[in-house]
DRENDO-1510 file (C-alpha; in Angstrom, 1 decimal, always signed):
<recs>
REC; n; res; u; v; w
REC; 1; UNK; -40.0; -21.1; +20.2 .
REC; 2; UNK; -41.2; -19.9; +16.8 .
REC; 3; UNK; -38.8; -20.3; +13.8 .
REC; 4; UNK; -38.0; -17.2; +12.1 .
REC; 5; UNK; -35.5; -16.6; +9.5 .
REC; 6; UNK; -34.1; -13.0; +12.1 .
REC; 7; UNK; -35.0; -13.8; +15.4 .
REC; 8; UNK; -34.3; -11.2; +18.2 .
REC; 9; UNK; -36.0; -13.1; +21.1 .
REC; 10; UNK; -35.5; -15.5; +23.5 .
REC; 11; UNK; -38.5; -17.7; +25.3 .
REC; 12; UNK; -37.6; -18.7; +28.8 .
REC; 13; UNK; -40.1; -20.0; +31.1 .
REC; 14; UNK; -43.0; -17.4; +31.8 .
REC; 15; UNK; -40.7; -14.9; +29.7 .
REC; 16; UNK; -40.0; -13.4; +26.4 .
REC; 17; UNK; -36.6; -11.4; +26.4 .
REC; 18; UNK; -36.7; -9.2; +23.7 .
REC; 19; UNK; -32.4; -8.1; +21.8 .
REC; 20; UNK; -33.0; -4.6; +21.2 .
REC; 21; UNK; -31.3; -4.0; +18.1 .
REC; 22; UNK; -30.6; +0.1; +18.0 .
REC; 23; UNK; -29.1; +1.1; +21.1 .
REC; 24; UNK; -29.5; +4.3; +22.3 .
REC; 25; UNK; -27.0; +5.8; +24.4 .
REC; 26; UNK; -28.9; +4.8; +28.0 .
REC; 27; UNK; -31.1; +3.4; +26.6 .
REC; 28; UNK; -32.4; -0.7; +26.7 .
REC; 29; UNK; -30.4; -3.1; +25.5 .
REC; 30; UNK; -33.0; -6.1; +26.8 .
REC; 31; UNK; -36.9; -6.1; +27.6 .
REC; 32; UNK; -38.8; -8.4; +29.0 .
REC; 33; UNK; -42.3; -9.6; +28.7 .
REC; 34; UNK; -43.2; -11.7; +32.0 .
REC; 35; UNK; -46.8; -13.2; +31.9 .
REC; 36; UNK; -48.0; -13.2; +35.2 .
REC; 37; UNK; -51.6; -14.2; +34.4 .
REC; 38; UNK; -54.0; -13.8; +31.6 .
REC; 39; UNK; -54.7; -10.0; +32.5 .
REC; 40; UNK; -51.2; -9.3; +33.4 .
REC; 41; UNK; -47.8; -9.5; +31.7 .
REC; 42; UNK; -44.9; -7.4; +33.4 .
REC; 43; UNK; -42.6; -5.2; +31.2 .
REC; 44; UNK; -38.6; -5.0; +32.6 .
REC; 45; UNK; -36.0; -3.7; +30.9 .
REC; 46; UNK; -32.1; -3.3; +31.0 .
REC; 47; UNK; -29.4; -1.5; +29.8 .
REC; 48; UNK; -27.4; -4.5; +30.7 .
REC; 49; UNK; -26.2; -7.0; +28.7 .
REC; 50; UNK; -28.2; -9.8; +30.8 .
REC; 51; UNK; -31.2; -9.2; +33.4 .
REC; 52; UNK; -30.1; -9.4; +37.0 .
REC; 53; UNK; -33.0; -9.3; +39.8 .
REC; 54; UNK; -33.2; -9.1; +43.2 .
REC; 55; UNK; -36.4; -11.0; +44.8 .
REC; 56; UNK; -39.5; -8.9; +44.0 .
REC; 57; UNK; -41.2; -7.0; +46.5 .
REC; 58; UNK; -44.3; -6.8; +44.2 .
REC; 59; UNK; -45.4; -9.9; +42.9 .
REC; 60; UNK; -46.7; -12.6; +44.8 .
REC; 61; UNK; -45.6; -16.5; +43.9 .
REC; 62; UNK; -48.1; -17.6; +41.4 .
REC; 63; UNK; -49.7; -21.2; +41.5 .
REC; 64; UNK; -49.8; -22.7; +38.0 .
REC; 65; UNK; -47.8; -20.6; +34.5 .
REC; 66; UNK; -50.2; -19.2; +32.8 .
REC; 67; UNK; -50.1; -20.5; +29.0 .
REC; 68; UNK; -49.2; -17.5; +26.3 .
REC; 69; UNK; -48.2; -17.7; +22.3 .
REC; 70; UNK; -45.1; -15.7; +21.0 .
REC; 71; UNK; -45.2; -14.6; +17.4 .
REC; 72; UNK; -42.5; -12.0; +15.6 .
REC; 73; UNK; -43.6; -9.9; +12.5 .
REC; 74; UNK; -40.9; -8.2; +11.2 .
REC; 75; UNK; -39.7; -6.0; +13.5 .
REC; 76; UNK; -42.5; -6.5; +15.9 .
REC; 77; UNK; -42.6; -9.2; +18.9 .
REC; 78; UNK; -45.9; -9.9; +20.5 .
REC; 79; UNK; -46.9; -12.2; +23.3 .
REC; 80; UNK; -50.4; -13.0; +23.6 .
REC; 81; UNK; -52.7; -14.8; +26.8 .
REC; 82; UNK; -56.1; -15.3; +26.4 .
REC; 83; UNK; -57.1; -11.8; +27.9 .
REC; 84; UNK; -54.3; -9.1; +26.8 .
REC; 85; UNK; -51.3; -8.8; +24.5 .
REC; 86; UNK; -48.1; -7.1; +24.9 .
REC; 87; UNK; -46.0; -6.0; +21.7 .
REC; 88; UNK; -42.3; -4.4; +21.4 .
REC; 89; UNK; -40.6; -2.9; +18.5 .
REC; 90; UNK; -37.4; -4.7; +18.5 .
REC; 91; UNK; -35.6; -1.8; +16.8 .
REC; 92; UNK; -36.4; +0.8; +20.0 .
REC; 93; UNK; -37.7; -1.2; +22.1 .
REC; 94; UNK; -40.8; +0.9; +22.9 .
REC; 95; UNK; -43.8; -1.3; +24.2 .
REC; 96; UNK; -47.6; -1.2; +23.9 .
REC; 97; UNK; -50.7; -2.9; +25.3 .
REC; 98; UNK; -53.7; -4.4; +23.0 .
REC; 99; UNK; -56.7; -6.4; +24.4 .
REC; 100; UNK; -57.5; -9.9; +23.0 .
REC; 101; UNK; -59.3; -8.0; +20.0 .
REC; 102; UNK; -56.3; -5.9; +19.2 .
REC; 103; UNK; -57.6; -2.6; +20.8 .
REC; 104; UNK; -55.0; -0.5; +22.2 .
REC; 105; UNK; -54.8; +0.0; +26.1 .
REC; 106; UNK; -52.3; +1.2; +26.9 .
REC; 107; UNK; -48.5; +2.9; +24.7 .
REC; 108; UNK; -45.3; +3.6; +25.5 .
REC; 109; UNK; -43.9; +7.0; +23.4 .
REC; 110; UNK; -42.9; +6.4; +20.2 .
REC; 111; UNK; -39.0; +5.5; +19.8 .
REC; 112; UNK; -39.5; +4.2; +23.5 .
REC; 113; UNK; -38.9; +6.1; +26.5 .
REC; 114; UNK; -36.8; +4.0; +28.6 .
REC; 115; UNK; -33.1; +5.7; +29.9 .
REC; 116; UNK; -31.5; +4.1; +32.3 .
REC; 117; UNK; -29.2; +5.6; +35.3 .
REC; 118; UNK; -26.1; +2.9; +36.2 .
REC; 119; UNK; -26.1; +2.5; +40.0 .
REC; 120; UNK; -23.0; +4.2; +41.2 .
REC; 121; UNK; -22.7; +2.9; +44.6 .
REC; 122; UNK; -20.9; -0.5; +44.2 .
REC; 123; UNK; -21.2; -1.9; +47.3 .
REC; 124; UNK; -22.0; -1.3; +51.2 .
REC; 125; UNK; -19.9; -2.5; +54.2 .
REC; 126; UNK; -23.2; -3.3; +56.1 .
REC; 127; UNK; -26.2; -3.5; +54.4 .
REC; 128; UNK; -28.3; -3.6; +58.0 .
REC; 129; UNK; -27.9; -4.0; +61.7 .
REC; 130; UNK; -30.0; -4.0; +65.0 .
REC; 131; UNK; -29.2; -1.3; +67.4 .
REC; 132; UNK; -30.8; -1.0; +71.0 .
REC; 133; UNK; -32.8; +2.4; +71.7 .
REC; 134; UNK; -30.7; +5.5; +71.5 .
REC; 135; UNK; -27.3; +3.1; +70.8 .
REC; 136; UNK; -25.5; +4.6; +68.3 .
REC; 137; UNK; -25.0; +2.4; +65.1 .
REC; 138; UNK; -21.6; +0.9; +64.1 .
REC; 139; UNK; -22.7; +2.3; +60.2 .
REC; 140; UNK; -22.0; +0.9; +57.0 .
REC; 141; UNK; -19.1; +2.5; +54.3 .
REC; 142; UNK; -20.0; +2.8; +50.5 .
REC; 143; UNK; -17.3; +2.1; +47.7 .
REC; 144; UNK; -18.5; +3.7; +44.5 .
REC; 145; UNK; -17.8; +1.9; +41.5 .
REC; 146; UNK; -14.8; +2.1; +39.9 .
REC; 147; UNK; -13.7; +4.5; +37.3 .
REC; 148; UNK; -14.6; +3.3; +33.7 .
REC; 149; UNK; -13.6; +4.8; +30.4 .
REC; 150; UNK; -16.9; +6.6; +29.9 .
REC; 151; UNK; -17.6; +7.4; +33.8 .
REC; 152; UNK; -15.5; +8.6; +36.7 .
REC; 153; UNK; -17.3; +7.8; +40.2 .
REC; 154; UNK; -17.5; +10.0; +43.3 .
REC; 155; UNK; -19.6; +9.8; +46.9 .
REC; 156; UNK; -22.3; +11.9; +46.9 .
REC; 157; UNK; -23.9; +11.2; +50.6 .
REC; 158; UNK; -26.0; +9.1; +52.8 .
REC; 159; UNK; -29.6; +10.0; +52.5 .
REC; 160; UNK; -32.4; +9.4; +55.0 .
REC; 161; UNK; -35.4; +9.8; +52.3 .
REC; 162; UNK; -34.9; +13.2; +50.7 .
REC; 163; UNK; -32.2; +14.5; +53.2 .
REC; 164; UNK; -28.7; +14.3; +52.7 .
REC; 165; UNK; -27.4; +13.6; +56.2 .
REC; 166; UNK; -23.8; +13.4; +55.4 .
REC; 167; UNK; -21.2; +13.7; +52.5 .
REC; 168; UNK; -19.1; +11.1; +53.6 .
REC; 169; UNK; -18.9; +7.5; +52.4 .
REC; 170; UNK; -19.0; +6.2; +55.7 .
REC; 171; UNK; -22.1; +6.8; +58.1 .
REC; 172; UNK; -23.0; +5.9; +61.8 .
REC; 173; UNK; -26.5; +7.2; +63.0 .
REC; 174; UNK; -26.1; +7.9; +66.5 .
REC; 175; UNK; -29.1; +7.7; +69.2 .
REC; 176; UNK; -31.4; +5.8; +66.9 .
REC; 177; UNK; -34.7; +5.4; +68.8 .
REC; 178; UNK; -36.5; +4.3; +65.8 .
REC; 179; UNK; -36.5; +1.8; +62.9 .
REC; 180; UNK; -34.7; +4.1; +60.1 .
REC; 181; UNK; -33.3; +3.6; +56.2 .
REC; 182; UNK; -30.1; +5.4; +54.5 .
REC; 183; UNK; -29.3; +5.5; +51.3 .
REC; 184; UNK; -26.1; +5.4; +49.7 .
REC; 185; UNK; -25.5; +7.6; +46.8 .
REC; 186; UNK; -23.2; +8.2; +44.2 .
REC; 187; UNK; -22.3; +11.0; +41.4 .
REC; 188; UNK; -21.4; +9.9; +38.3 .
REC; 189; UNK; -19.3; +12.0; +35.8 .
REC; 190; UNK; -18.9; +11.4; +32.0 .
REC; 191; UNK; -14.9; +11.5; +31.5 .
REC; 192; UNK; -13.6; +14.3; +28.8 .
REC; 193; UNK; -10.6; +13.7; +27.1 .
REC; 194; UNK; -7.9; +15.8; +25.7 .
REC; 195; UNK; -7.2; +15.7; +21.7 .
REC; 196; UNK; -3.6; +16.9; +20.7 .
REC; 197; UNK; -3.0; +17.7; +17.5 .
REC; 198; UNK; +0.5; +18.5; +16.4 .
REC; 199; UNK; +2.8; +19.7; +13.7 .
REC; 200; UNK; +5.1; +17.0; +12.3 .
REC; 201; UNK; +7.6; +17.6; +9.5 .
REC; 202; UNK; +7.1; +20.2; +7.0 .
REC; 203; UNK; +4.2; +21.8; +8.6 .
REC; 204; UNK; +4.0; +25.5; +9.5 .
REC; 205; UNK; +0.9; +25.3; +11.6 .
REC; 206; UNK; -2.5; +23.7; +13.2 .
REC; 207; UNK; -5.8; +25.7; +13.6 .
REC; 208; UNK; -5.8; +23.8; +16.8 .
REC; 209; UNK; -3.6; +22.6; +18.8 .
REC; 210; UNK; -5.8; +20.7; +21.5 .
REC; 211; UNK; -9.3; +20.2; +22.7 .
REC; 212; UNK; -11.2; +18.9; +25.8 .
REC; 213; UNK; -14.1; +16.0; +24.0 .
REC; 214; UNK; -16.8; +14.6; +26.2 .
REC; 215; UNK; -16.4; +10.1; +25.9 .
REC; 216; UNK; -18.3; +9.3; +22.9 .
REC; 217; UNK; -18.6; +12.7; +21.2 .
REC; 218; UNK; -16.7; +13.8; +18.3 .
REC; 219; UNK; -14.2; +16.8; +18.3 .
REC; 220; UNK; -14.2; +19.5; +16.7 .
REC; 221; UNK; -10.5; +19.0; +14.8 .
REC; 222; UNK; -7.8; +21.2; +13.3 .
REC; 223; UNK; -6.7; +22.1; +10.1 .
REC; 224; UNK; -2.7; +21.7; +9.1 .
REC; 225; UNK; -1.0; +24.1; +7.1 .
REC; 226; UNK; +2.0; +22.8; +5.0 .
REC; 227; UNK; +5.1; +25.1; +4.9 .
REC; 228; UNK; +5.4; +27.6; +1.6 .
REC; 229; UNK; +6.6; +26.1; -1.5 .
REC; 230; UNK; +10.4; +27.9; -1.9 .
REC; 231; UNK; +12.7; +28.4; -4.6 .
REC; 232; UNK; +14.9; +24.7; -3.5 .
REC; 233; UNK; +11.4; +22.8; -2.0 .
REC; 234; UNK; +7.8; +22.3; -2.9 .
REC; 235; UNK; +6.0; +21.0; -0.6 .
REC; 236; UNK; +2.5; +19.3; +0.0 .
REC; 237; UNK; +0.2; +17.1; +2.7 .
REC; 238; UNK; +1.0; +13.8; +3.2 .
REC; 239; UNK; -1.8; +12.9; +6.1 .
REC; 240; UNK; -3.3; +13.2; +9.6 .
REC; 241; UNK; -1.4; +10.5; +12.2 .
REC; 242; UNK; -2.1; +8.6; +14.7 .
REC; 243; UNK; +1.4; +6.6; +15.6 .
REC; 244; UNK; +2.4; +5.3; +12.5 .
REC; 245; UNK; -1.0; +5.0; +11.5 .
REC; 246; UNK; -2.5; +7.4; +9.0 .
REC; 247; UNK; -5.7; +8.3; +9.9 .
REC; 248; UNK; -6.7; +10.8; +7.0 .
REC; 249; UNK; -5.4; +12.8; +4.0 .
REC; 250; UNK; -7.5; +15.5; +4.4 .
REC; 251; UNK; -5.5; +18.7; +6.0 .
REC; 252; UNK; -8.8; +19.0; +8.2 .
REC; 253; UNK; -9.2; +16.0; +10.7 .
REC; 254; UNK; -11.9; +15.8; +13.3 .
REC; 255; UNK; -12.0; +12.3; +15.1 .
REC; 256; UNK; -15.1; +10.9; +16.0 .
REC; 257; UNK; -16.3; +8.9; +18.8 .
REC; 258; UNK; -13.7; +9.4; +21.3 .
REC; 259; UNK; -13.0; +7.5; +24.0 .
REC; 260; UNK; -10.1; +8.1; +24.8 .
REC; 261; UNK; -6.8; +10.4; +24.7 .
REC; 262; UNK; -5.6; +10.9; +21.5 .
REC; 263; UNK; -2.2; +12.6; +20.0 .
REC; 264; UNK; -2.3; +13.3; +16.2 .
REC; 265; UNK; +0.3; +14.7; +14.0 .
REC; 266; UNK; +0.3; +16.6; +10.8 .
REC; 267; UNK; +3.1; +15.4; +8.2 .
REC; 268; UNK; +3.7; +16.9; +5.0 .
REC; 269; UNK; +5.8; +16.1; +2.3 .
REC; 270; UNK; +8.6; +17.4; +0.8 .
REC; 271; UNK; +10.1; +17.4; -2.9 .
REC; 272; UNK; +13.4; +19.1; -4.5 .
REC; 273; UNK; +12.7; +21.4; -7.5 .
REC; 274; UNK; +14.1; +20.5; -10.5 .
REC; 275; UNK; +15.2; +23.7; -13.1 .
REC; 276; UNK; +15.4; +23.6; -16.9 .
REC; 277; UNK; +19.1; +25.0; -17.9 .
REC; 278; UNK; +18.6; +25.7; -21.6 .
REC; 279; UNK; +21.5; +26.4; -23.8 .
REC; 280; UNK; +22.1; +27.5; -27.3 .
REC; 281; UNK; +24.7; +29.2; -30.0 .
REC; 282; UNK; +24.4; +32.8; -30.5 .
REC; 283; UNK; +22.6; +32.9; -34.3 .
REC; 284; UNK; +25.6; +35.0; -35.5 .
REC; 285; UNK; +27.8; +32.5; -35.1 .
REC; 286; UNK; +25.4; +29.3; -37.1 .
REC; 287; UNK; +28.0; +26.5; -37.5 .
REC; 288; UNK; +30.8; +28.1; -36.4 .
REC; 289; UNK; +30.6; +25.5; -32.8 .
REC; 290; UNK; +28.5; +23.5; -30.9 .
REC; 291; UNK; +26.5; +23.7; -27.0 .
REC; 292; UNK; +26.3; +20.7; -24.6 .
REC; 293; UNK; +25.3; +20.5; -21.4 .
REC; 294; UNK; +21.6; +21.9; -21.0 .
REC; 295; UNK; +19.0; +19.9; -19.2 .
REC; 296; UNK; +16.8; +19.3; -16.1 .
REC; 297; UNK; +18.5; +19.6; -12.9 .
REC; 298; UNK; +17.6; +19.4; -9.2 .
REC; 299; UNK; +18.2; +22.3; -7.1 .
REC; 300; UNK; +21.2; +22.3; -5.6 .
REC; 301; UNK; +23.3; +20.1; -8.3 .
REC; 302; UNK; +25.9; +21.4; -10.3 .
REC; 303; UNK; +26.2; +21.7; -13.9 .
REC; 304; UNK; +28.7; +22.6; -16.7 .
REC; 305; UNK; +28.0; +23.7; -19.9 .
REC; 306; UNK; +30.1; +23.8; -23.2 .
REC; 307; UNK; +31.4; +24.8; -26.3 .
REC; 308; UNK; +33.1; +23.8; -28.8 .
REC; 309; UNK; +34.9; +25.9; -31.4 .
REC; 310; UNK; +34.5; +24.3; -34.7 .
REC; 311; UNK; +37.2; +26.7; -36.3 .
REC; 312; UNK; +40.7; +26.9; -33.7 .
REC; 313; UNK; +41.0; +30.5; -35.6 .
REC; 314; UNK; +37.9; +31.9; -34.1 .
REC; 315; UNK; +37.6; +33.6; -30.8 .
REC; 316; UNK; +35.1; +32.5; -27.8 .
REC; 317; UNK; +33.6; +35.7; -26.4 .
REC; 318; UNK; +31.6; +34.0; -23.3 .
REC; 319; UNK; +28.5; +32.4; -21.9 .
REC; 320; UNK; +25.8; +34.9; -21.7 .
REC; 321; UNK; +22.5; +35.4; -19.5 .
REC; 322; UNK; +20.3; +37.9; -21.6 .
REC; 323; UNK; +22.6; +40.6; -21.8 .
REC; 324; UNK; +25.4; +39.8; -19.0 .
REC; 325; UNK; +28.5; +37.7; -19.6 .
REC; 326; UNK; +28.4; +35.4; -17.0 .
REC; 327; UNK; +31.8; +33.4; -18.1 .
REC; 328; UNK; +34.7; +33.9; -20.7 .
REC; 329; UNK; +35.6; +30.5; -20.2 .
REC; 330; UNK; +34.5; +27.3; -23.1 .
REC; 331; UNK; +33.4; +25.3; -20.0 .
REC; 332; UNK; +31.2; +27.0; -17.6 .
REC; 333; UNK; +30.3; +25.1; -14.0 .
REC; 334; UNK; +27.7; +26.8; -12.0 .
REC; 335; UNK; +25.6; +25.8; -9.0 .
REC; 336; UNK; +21.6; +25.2; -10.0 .
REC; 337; UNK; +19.1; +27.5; -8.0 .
REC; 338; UNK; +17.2; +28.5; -10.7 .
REC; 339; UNK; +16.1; +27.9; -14.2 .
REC; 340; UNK; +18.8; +29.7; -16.7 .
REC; 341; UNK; +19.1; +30.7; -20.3 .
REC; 342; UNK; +22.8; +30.8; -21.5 .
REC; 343; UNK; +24.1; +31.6; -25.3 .
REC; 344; UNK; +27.6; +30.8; -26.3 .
REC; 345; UNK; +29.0; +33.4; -28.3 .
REC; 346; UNK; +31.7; +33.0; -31.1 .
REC; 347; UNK; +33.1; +35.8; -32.9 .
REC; 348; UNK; +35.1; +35.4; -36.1 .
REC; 349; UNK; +36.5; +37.0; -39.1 .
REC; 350; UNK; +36.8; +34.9; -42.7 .
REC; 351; UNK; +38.6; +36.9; -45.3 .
REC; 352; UNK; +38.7; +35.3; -48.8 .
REC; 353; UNK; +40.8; +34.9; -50.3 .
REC; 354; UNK; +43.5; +34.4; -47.4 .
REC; 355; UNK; +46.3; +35.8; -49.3 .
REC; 356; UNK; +47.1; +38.2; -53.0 .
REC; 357; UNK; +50.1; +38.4; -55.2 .
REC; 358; UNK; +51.1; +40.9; -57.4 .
REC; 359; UNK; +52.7; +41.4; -60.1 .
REC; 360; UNK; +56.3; +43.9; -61.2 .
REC; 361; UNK; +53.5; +46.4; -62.3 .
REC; 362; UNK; +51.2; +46.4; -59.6 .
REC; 363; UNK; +47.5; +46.4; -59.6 .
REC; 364; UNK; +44.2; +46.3; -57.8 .
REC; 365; UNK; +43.0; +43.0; -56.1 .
REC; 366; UNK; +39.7; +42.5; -54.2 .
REC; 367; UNK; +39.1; +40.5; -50.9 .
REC; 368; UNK; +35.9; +39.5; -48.9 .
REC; 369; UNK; +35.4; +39.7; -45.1 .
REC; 370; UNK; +32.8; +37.8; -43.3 .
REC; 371; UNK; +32.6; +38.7; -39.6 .
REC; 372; UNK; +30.0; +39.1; -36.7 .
REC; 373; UNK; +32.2; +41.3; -34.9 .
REC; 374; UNK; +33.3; +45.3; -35.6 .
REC; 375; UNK; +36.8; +44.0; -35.6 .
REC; 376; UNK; +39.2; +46.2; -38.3 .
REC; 377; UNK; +41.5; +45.2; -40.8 .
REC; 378; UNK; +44.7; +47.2; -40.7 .
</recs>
């Protein structure tokens, strides 16, 4: 054998058996180069993983193994006699002919040409039998191979030639008056598969629920629509799953190469909304008290807001939402489904000085009020 630093061959005996490295779908997965005399080197191929012949029918026994060389150039392996050379591109597999100068004889189409057919009758009850003139024969019953992933098997007939002479796997000629050959045959059907796609949580809808997929094609997928985002919940796409196994985080999924049923689930996510509850002192009131209680909260949570009079004297009017009093009360405990904007409001009214004396003879004092209300002074 030659040393190479990627072989894809393999010398045995009067043979080169060539790994073909880019399978095709029916196409060769081995071809063999079988010098069978310096004018003559025989071309097999299988979409097998190993070459399993019966006896030829063909060739005759030769005498002596006619010598050959085997040299790989690249992707290129060539077996060479004295008279004729035979190459193949290891990458297709296709094949081609040169004489002992290089001239080309004879080529295969490029990319190859070869598709292979898998036999679909596994086996035959009776493979022959003698039968005296007009007898009828015992017959001989066909099992089809069994059902595969890819392929699902059926009986197609017995065939004498071109002629289908019965549908049945079993068959008995009757009155046979001359020597006669039937041939079992098969149907083969490539297996379709149904994709499910469904809704998990938070998820209002799928494009597409299911699908039919030939073995080995890829489907056509769905697309997932997460639920709409709502004044308690926002909510978004967590993945495309297969079990527990996330497959993608795209909300359009479309598996490939299938070969086999497959359920997939939408999930989305779900989060609770938080809301901003911002509180403040009404400005006519500056200093007169103080606000706590404002804040982030989730929906849902309850919160209380207060206020503090810093004056005992003064009164608390309410807790107001724009223009609506909403509470009377200093502490105000409310239920969160929504941001809100509440003002504490304080009225008062500061007269200075608090109190005036007079004299026996009377007189004329003057007083200040300070107030942010239309209260009256009687």
């Amino acid at each position: 054998m030659g040393a190479c630093s990627n072989k894809v061959y393999e010398k045995t005996g009067d043979s080169v058996i060539v790994k073909v490295q880019h399978k095709e779908t029916g196409g060769p997965r081995l071809v063999r180069l079988q010098v069978m005399g310096d004018k003559l080197i025989r071309v097999s191929a299988t979409a097998d993983s190993k070459f399993a012949d019966p006896q030829s029918l063909i060739v005759v026994p030769q005498k002596k193994q006619t010598s050959f060389a085997v040299v790989q150039n690249g992707d290129t392996i060539t077996v060479s006699t004295e008279e004729v050379k035979a190459s193949v591109l290891a990458s297709t597999g296709e094949v081609w002919f040169t004489d002992k100068n290089g001239e080309l004889i004879l080529q295969e189409n490029k990319g190859g040409g070869k598709t292979f057919t898998p036999i679909e009758v596994e086996s035959l009850s009776r493979t022959t039998e003698r039968v005296a003139h007009g007898a009828n024969a015992a017959g001989s019953t066909m099992t089809v191979n069994g059902t595969t992933a890819q392929y699902s098997y059926g009986v197609d007939g017995w065939y004498s030639g071109s002629t289908r002479v019965t549908s049945s796997a079993t068959y008995a000629p009757m009155g046979v008056t001359a020597n006669a050959t039937y041939t079992a045959k098969g149907t083969r059907s490539l297996r379709s598969y149904t994709v499910t796609y469904n809704k998990g949580s938070y998820i209002s809808s799928v494009s597409r629920s299911s699908e039919s997929v030939s073995y080995g094609s890829n489907a056509a997928g769905s697309t997932a629509t997460v639920m709409a985002s709502d004044a308690q919940y926002t909510y978004g796409f967590d993945g495309w799953y297969n079990g527990s196994t996330r497959v993608s985080t795209s909300v359009t999924y479309a598996p490939t190469n299938i070969t086999g049923a497959v359920t997939l689930e939408a999930r989305g996510t779900r989060t609770t909304k938080s809301y901003t509850i911002s509180v403040s002192l009404d400005s006519s009131a500056a200093g007169r008290g103080s606000v706590s209680g404002g804040g982030s909260y989730a929906y849902g949570a309850s919160a209380t807001v207060k206020c503090t009079k810093t004056n005992s004297q003064d009164v608390f009017d309410g807790w107001y939402e724009g223009s609506t009093r909403v509470s009377t009360s200093l502490s105000y405990t409310f239920t969160v489904t929504g941001a809100r904007t509440l003002v504490a409001k304080i009225l008062y009214l500061d007269v200075t000085p608090t109190s005036l004396s007079y004299g026996a003879t009377g007189g004329s004092q003057t007083f200040k009020i300070t107030t942010n209300t239309s209260w009256k002074i009687s």
